[in-house]
N, C-alpha and C positions, 0 to 999 in steps of 0.2 A: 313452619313455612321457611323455605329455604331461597335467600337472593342469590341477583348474579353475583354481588361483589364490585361490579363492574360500570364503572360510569366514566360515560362519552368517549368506549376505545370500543364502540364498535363499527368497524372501516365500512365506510357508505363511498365507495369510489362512483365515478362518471358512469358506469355501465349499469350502477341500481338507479342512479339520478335518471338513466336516456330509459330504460324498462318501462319506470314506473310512469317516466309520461307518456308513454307509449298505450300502458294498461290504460289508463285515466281516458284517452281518446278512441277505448274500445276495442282496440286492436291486437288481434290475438299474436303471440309470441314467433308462432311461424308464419308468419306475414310480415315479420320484420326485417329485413335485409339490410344487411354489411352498407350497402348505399344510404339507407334512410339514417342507421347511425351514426355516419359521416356525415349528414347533413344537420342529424340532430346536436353532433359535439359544434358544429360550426354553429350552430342556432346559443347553444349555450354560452359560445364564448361571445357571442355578441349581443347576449341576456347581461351577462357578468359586468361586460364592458361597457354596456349601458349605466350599469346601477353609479357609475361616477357621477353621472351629469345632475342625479339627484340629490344625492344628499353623503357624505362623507362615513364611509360603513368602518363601523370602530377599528376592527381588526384590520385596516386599512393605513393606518396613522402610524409613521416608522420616521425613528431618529436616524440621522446622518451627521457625521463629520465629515466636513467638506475643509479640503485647504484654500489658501488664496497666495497671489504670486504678486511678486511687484509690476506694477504699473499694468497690472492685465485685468479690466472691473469687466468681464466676460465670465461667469460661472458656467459649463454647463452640469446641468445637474442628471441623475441617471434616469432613463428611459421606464415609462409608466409614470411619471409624477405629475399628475393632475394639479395640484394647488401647495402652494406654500402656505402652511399654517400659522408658522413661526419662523423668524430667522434671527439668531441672537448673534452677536461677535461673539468669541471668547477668548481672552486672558489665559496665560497659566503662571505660578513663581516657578521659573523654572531653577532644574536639580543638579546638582554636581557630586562627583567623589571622584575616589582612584578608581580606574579604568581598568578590566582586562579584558582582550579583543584576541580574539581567534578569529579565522576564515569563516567558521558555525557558528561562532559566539560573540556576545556583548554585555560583560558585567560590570557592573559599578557596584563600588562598597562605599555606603555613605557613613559611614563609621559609626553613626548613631542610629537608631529606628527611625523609617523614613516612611511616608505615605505617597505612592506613585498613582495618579489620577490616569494621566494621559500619555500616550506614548507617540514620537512621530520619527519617521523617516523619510529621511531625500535619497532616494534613488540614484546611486553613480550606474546602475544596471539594470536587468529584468529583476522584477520581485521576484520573491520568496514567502514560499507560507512563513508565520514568527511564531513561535510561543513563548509566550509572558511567564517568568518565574520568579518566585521571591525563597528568600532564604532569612534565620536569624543566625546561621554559622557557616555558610558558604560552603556543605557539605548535604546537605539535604533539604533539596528543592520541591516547591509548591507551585501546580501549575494555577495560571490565575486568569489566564486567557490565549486567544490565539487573534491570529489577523491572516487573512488570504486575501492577496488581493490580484489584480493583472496590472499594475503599474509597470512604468519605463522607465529609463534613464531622465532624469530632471523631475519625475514626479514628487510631490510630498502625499504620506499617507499618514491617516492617523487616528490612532485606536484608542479607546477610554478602557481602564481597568474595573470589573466589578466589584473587586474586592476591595476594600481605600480602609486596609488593615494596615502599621506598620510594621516593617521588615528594612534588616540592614541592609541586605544583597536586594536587588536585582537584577537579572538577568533574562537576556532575549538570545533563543537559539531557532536554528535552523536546520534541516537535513541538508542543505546544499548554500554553497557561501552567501554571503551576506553582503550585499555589493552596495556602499551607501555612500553617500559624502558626508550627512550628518544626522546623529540622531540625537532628539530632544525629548528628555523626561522631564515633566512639569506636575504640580498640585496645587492646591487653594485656585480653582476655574473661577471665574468670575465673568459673567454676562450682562451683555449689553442688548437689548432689542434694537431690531435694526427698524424702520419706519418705512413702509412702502409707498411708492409714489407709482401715482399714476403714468399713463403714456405722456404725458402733456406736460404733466412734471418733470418729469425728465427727458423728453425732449428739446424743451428748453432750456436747458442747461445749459451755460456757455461752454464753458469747459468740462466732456465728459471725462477725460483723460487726470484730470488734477489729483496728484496725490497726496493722501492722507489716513486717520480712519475711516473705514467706511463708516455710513452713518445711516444711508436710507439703500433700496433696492428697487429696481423696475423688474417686474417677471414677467415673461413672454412665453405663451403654449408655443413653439417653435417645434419646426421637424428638422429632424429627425428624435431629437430630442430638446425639451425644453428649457430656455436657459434666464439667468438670473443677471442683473448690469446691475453693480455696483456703485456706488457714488458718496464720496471720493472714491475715486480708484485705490487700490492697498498699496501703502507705503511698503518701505524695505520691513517693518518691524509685524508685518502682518504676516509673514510668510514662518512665526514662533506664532503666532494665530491661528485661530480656526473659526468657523463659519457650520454656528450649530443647528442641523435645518428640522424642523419637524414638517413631515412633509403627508399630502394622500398620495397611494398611491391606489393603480391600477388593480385587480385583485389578478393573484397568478392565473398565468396560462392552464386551462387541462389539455393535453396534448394527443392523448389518448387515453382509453375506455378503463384502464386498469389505476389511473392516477386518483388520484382523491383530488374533489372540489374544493380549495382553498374560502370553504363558509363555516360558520359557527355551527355547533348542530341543531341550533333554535332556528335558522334562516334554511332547512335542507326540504319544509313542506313548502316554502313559499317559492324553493326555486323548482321545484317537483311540478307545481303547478301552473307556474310563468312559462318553462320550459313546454309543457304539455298543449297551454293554449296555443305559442306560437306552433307546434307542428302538429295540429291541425290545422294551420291557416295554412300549412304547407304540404302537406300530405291529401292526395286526389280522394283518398279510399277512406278516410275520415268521414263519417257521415253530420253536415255540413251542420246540423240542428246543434251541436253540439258545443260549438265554436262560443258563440255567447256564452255557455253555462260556464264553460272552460274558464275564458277570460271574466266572469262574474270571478271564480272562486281563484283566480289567481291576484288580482286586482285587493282580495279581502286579505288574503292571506299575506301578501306584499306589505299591508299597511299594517297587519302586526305583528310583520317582520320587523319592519322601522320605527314602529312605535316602541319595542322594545328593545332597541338597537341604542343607550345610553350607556354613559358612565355613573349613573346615580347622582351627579351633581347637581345643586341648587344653581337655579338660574338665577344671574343677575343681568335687569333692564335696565340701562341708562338713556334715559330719554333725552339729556343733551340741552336741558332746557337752560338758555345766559339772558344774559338782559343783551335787548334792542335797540338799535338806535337807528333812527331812517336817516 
């Protein structure tokens, strides 16, 4: 007996996902029209967009480094971010050696073997893609990461290294110059959780503005995008800080028919199915008996979509229980 070899590479884009709810509501392939598919990608993405309000879908859950600026406790954070999971401070020791600086380039040699965690830049200009490189003789280099970002003049960016092997050299280059005021390489991170307060918690604040570390956050769904208030607001010494978010997010856009659905391939019958009941609630030519069976087997399929939507970990319940006093 002979396998494919092959497991979870094969492409299931938006145009098998809109097909096959099409087949499921009876409907034969040339009764399909360019319109209905249009209205079925727009059904999907407001299937997709729904599943936030439920329940936080794994592949959903994405780290960020975010920087922070003196005296500004105004984060916004990027567009799609549903909930803050986690918000930790962090630290770095930060690194020094001898310098050498081109238009393209930025190397330091720390004369002994060094371990670079974190990398950051203050923008004297428009960013630049980076790529991270490390050396043990300053002649042949190891790429260890890249950063692209769309920052401006006054921005701070800042990128974590995967590799936290030591090397003497490092070195950040670029195809086009390097336009920065100051760059900071640090190691040994060290985090802080930050404490959320509610609307009324921090509304009451007397002074929003007071600076210091930050110590707790108020997060707001805000539009255009939604944003994070600080408190205390970041001293001078927070801006060699960062602000490490794990955040949910939105699941990506399918934009059109040829894209792949941004889902695991254990969740691709439950969206098959969710998809399928809504367009027959939408579609005339759907014969109407159908609609219940539809939404029965999307409805089944959905809950053991989420039902085995975990990280395998052991729950723990704290019930909170102190002693009373009236």
């Amino acid at each position: 007996m002979a396998y494919s070899g092959n497991i979870s590479g094969t492409a299931f884009n938006a145009l098998k996902v809109v097909d096959h709810a099409f087949r499921r509501c009876r409907l034969p392939a040339q009764a399909i029209t360019a319109e209905m598919q249009s209205y079925a990608l727009d059904s999907l993405y407001l299937m997709l967009s729904e599943l936030a309000n439920i329940k936080t879908p794994s592949w959903c859950i994405e780290k960020l480094i975010l920087p922070m600026y003196e005296n500004q406790p105004l984060v916004t954070l990027p567009a799609g971010t549903v909930e803050v999971l986690n918000l930790n401070y962090r630290t770095l020791q930060l690194l020094s050696g001898a310098t050498t600086v081109t238009s393209t380039s930025y190397t330091v040699n720390f004369t002994s073997t060094t371990v670079v965690n974190t990398v950051g830049v203050e923008w004297s200009g428009p960013a630049v893609n980076l790529t991270f490189q490390v050396s043990n003789n300053g002649s042949s280099w190891i790429t260890v990461g890249t950063q692209t970002t769309a920052a401006v003049a006054g921005d701070i960016t800042w990128s974590d290294i995967a590799v936290g092997l030591p090397y003497q050299y490092f070195r950040i280059t670029a195809a086009a110059p390097i336009l920065y005021t100051a760059i900071t390489l640090g190691n040994l991170p060290q985090e802080i959780p930050l404490g959320q307060l509610n609307r009324d918690s921090y509304v009451n604040q007397t002074n929003k503005v007071f600076p210091g570390r930050p110590s707790n956050y108020y997060f707001l769904r805000d539009l255009p995008e939604p944003v994070v208030y600080l408190w205390p607001a970041p001293f001078s010494a927070a801006e060699q800080a960062q602000l490490v978010l794990w955040r949910h997010r939105q699941i990506m856009d399918t934009e059109n028919l040829q894209q792949e659905v941004e889902i695991p391939q254990r969740w691709l019958e439950a969206i098959v199915n969710g998809l399928a009941a809504r367009m027959a609630a939408e579609t005339p030519m759907v014969d109407a008996t159908l609609i219940p069976i539809l939404e029965q087997r999307s409805t089944i399929s959905m809950q053991r979509a989420w039902d085995g939507d975990n990280d395998g970990s052991p729950i723990q319940i704290n019930p909170g229980i102190r002693a009373y006093t009236a």
